[in-house]
CHARMM-style PDB file with segment names, atoms N, HN, CA, C and O in Angstrom:
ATOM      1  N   UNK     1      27.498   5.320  -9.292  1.00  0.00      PROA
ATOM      2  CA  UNK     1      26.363   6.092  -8.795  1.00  0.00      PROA
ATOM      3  C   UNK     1      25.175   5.998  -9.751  1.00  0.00      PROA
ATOM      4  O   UNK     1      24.051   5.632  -9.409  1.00  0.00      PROA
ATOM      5  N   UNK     2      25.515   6.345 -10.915  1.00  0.00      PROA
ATOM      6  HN  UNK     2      26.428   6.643 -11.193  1.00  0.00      PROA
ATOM      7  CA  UNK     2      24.347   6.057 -12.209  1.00  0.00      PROA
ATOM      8  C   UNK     2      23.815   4.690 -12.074  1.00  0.00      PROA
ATOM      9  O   UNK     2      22.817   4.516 -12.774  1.00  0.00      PROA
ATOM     10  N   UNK     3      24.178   3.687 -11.395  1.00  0.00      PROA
ATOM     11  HN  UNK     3      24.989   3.828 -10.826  1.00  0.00      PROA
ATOM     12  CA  UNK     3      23.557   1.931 -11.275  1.00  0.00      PROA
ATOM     13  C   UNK     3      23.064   2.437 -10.545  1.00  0.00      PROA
ATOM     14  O   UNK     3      21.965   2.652 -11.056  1.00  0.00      PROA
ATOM     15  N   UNK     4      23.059   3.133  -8.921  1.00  0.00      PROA
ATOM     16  HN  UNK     4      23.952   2.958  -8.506  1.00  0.00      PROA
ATOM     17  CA  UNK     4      21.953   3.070  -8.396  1.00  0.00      PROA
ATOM     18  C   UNK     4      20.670   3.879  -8.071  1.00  0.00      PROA
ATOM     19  O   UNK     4      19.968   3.756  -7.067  1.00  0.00      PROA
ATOM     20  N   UNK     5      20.486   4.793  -9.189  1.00  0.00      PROA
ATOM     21  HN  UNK     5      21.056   4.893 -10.005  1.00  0.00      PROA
ATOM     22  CA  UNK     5      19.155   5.495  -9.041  1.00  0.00      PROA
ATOM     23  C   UNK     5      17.863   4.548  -9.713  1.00  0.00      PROA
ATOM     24  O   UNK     5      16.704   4.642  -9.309  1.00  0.00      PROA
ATOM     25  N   UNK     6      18.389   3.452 -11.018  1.00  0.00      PROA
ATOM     26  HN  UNK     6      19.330   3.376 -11.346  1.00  0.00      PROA
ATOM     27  CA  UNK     6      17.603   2.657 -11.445  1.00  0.00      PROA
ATOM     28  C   UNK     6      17.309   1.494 -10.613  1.00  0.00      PROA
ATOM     29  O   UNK     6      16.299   0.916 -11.014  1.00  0.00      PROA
ATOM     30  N   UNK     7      17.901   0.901  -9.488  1.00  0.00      PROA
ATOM     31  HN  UNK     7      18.722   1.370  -9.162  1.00  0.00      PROA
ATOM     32  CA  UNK     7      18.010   0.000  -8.425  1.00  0.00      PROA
ATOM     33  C   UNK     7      16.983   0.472  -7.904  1.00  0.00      PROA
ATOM     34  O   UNK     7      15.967  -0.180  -7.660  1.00  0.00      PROA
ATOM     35  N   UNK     8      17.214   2.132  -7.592  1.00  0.00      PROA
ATOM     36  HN  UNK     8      18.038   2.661  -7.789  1.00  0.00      PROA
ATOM     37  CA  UNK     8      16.597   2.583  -6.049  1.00  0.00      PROA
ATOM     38  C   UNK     8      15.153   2.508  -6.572  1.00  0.00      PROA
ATOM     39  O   UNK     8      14.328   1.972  -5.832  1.00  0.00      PROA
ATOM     40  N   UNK     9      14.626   3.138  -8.144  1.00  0.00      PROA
ATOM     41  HN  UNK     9      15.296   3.573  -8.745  1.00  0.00      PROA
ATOM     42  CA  UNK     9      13.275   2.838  -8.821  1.00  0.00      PROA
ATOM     43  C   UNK     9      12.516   1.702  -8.849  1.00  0.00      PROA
ATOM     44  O   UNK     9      11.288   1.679  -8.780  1.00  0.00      PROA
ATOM     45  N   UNK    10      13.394   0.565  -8.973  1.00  0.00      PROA
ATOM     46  HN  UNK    10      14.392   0.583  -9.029  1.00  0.00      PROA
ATOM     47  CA  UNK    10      13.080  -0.590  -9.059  1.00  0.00      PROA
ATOM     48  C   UNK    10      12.663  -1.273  -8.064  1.00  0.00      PROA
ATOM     49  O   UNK    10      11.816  -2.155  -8.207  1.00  0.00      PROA
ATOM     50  N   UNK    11      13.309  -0.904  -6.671  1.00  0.00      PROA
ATOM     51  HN  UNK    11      13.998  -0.188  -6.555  1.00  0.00      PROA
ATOM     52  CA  UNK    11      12.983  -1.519  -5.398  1.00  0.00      PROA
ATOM     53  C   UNK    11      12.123  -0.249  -4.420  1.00  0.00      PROA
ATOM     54  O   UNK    11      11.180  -0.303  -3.630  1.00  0.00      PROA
ATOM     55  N   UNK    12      12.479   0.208  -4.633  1.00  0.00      PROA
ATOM     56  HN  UNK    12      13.245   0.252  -5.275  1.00  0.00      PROA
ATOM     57  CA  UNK    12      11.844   2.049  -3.480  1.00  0.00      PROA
ATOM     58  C   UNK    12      10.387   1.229  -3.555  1.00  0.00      PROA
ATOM     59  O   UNK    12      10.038   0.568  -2.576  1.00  0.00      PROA
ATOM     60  N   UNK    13       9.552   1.296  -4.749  1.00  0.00      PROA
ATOM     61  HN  UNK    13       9.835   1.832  -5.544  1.00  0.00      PROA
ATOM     62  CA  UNK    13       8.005   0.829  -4.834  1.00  0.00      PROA
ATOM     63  C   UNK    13       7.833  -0.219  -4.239  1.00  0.00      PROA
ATOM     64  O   UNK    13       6.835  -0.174  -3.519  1.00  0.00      PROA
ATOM     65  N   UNK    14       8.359  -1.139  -4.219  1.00  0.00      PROA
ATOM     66  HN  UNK    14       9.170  -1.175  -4.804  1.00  0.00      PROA
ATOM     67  CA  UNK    14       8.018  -2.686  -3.314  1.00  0.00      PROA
ATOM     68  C   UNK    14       8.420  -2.331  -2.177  1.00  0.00      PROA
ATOM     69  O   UNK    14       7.357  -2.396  -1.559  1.00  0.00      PROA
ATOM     70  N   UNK    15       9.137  -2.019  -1.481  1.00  0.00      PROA
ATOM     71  HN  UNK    15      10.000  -1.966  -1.983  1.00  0.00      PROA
ATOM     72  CA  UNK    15       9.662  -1.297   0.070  1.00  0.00      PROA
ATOM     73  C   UNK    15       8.419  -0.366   0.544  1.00  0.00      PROA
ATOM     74  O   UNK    15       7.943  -0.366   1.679  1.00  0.00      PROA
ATOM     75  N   UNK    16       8.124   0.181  -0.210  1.00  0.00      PROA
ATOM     76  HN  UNK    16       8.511   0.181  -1.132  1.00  0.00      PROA
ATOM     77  CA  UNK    16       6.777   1.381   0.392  1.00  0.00      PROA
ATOM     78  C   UNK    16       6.054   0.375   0.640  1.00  0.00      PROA
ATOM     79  O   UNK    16       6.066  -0.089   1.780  1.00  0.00      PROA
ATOM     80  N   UNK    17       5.116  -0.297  -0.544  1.00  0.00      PROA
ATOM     81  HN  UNK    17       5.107   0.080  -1.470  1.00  0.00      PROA
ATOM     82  CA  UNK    17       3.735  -0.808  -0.455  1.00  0.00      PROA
ATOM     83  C   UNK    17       4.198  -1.728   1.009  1.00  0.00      PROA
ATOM     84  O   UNK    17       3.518  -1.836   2.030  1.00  0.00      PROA
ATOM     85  N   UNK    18       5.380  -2.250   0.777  1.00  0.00      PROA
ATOM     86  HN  UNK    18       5.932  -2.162  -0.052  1.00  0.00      PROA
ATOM     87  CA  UNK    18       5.678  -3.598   2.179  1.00  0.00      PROA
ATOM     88  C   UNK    18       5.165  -2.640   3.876  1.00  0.00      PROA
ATOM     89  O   UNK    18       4.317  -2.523   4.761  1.00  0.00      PROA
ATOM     90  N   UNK    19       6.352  -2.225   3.393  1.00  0.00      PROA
ATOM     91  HN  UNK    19       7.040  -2.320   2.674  1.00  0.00      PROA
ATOM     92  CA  UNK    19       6.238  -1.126   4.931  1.00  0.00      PROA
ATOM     93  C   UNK    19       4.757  -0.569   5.153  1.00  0.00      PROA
ATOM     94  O   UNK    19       4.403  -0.728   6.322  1.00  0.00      PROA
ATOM     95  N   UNK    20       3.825   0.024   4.366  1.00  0.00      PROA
ATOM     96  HN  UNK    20       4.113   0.153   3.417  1.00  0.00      PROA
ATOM     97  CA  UNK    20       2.524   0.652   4.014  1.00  0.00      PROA
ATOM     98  C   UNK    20       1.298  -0.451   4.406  1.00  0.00      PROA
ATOM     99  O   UNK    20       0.122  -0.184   4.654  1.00  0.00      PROA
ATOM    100  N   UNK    21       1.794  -1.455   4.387  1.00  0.00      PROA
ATOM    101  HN  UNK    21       2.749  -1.672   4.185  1.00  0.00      PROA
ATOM    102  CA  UNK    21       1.033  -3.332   4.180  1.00  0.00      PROA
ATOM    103  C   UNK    21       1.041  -3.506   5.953  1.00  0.00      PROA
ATOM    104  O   UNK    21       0.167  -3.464   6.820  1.00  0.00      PROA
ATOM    105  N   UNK    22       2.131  -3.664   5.946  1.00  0.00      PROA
ATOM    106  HN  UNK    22       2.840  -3.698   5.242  1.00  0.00      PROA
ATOM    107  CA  UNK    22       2.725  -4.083   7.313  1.00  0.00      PROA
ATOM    108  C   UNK    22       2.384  -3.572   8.554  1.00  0.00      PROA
ATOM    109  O   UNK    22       2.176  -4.172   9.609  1.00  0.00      PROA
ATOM    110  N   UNK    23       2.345  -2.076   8.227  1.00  0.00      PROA
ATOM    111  HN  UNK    23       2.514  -1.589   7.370  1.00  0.00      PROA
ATOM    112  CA  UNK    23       1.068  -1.029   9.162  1.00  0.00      PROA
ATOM    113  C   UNK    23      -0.166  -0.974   9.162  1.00  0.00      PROA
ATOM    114  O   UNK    23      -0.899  -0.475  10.017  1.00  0.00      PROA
ATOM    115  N   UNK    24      -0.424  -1.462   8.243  1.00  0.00      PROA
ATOM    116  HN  UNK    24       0.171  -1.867   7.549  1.00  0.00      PROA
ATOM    117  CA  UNK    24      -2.147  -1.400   8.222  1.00  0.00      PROA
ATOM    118  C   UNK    24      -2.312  -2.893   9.231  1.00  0.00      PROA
ATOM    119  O   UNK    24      -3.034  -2.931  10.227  1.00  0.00      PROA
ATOM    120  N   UNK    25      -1.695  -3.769   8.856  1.00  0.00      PROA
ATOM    121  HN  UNK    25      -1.109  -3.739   8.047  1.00  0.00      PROA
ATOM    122  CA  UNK    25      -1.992  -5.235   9.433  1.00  0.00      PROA
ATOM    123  C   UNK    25      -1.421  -4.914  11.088  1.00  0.00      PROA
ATOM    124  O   UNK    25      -1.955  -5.295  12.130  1.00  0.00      PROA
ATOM    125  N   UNK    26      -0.265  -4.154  10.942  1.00  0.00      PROA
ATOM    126  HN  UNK    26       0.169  -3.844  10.096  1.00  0.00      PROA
ATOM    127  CA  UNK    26      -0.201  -4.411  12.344  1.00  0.00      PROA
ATOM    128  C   UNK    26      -1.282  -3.473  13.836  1.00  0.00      PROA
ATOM    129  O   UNK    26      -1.368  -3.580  15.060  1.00  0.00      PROA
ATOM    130  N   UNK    27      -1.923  -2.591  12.722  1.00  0.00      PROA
ATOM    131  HN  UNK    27      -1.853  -2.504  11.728  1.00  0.00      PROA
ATOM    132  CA  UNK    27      -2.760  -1.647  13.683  1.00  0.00      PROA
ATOM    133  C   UNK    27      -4.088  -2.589  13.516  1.00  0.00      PROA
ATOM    134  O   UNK    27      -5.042  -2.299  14.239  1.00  0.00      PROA
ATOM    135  N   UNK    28      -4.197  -3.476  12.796  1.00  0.00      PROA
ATOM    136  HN  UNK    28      -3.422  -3.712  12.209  1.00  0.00      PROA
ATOM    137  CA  UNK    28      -5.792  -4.785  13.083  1.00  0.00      PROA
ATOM    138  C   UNK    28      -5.033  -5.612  14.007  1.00  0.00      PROA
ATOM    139  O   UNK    28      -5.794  -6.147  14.814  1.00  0.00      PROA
ATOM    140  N   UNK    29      -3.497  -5.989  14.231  1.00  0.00      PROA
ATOM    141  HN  UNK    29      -2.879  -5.554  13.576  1.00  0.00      PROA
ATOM    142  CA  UNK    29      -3.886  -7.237  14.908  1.00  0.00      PROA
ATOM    143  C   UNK    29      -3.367  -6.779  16.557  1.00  0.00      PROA
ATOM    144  O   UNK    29      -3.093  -7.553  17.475  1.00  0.00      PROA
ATOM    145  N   UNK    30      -3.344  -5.537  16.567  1.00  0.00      PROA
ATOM    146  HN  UNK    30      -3.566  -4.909  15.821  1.00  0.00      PROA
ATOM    147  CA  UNK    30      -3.303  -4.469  17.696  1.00  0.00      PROA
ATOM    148  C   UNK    30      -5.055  -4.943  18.551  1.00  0.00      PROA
ATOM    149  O   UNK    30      -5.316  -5.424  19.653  1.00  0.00      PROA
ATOM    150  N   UNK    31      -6.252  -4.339  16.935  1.00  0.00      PROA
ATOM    151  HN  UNK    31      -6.040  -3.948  16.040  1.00  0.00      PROA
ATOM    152  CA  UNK    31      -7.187  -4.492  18.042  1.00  0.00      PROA
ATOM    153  C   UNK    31      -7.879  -5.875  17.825  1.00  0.00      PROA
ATOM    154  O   UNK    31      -9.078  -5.919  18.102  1.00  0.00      PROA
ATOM    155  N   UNK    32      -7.292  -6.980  17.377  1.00  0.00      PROA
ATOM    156  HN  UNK    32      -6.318  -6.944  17.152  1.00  0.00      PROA
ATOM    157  CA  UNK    32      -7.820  -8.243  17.575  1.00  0.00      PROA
ATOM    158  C   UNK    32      -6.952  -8.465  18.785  1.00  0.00      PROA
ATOM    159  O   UNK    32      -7.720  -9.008  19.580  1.00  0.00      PROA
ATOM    160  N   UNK    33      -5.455  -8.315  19.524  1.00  0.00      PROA
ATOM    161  HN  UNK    33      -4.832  -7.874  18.878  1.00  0.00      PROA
ATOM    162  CA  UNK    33      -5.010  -8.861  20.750  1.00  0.00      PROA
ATOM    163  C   UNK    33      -6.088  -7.913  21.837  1.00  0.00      PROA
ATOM    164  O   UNK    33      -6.367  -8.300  22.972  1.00  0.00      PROA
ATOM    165  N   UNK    34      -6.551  -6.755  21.291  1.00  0.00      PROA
ATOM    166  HN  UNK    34      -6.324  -6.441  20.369  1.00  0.00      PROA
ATOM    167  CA  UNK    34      -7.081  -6.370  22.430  1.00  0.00      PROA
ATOM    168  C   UNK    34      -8.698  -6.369  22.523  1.00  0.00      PROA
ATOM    169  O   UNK    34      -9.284  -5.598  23.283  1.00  0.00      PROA
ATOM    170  N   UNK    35      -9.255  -7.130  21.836  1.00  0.00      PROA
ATOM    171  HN  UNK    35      -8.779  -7.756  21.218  1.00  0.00      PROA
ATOM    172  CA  UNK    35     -10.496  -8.041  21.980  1.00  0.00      PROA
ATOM    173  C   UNK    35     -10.457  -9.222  22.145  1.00  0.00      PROA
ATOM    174  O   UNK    35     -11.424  -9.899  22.494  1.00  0.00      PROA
ATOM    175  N   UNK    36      -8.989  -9.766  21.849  1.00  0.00      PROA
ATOM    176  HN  UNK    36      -8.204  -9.216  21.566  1.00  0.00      PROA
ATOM    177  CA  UNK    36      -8.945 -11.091  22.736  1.00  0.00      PROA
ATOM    178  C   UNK    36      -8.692 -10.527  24.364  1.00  0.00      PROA
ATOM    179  O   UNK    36      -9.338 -11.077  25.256  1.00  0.00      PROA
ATOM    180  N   UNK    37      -8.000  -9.726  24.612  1.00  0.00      PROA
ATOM    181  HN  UNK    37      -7.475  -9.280  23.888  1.00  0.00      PROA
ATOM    182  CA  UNK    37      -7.421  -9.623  26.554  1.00  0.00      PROA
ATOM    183  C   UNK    37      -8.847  -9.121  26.814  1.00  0.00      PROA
ATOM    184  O   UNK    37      -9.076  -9.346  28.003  1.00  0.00      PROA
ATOM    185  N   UNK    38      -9.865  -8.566  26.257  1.00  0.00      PROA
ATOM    186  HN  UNK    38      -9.679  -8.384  25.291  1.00  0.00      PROA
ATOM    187  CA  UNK    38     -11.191  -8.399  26.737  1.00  0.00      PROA
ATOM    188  C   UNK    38     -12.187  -9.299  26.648  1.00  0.00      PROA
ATOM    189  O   UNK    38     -13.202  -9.145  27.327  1.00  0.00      PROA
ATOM    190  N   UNK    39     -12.040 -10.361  25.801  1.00  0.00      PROA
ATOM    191  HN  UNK    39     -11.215 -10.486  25.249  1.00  0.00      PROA
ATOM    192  CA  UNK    39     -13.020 -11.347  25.642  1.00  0.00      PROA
ATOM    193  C   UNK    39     -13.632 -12.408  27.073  1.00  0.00      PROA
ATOM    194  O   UNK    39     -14.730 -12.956  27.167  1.00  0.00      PROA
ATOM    195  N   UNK    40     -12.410 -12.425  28.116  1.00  0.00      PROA
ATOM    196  HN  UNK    40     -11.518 -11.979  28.040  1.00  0.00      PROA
ATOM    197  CA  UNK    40     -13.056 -12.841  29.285  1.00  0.00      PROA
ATOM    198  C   UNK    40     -13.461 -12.267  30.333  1.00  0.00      PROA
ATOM    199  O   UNK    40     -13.664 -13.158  31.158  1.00  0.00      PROA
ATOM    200  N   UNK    41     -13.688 -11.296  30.756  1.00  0.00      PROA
ATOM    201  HN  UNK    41     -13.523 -10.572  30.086  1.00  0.00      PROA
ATOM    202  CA  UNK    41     -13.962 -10.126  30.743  1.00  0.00      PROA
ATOM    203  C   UNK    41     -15.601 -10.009  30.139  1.00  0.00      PROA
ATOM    204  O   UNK    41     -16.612  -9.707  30.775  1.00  0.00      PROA
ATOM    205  N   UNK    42     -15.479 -10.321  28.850  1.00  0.00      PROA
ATOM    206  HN  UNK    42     -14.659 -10.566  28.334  1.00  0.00      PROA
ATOM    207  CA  UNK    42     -17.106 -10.387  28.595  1.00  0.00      PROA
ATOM    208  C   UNK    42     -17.832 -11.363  28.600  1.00  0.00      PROA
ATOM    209  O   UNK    42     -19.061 -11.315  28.556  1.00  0.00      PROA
ATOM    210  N   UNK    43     -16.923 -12.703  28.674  1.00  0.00      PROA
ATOM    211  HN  UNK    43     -15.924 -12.742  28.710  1.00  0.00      PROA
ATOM    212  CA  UNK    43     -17.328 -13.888  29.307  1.00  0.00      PROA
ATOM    213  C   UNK    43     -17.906 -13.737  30.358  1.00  0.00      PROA
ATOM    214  O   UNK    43     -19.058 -14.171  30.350  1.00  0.00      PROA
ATOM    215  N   UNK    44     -17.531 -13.245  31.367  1.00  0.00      PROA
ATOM    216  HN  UNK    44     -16.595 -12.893  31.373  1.00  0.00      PROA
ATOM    217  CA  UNK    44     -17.847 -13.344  32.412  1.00  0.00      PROA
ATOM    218  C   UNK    44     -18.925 -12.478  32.907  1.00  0.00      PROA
ATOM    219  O   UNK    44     -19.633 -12.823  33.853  1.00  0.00      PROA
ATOM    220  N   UNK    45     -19.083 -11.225  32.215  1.00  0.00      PROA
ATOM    221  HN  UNK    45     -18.508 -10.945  31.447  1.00  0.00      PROA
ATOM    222  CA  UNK    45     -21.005 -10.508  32.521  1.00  0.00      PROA
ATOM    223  C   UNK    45     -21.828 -11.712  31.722  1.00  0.00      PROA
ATOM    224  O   UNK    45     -22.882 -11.897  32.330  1.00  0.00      PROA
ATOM    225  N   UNK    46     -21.772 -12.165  31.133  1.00  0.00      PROA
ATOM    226  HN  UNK    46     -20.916 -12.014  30.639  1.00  0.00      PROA
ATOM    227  CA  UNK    46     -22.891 -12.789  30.470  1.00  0.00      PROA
ATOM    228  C   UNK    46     -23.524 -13.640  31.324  1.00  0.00      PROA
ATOM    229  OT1 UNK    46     -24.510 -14.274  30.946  1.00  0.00      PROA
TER     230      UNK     46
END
């Protein structure tokens, strides 16, 4: 049990920032798919 609280220190910080990373990118490429499904759409008033 004492091995893994220094494990959990060692890795816990790279697991956050990943997971923390991974959300930010996935809520931009949320609204880049949805300015691409609108882009013809604005093709087409022009």
């Amino acid at each position: 049990m004492d091995q893994f609280i220094p494990f959990i220190s060692e890795v816990g910080f790279p697991i956050a920032v990943t997971v923390y990373l991974l959300y930010r990118i996935e809520t931009k490429l949320d609204a880049i798919v949805a300015s691409i499904v609108n882009l013809p759409e604005r093709i087409k008033g022009v």
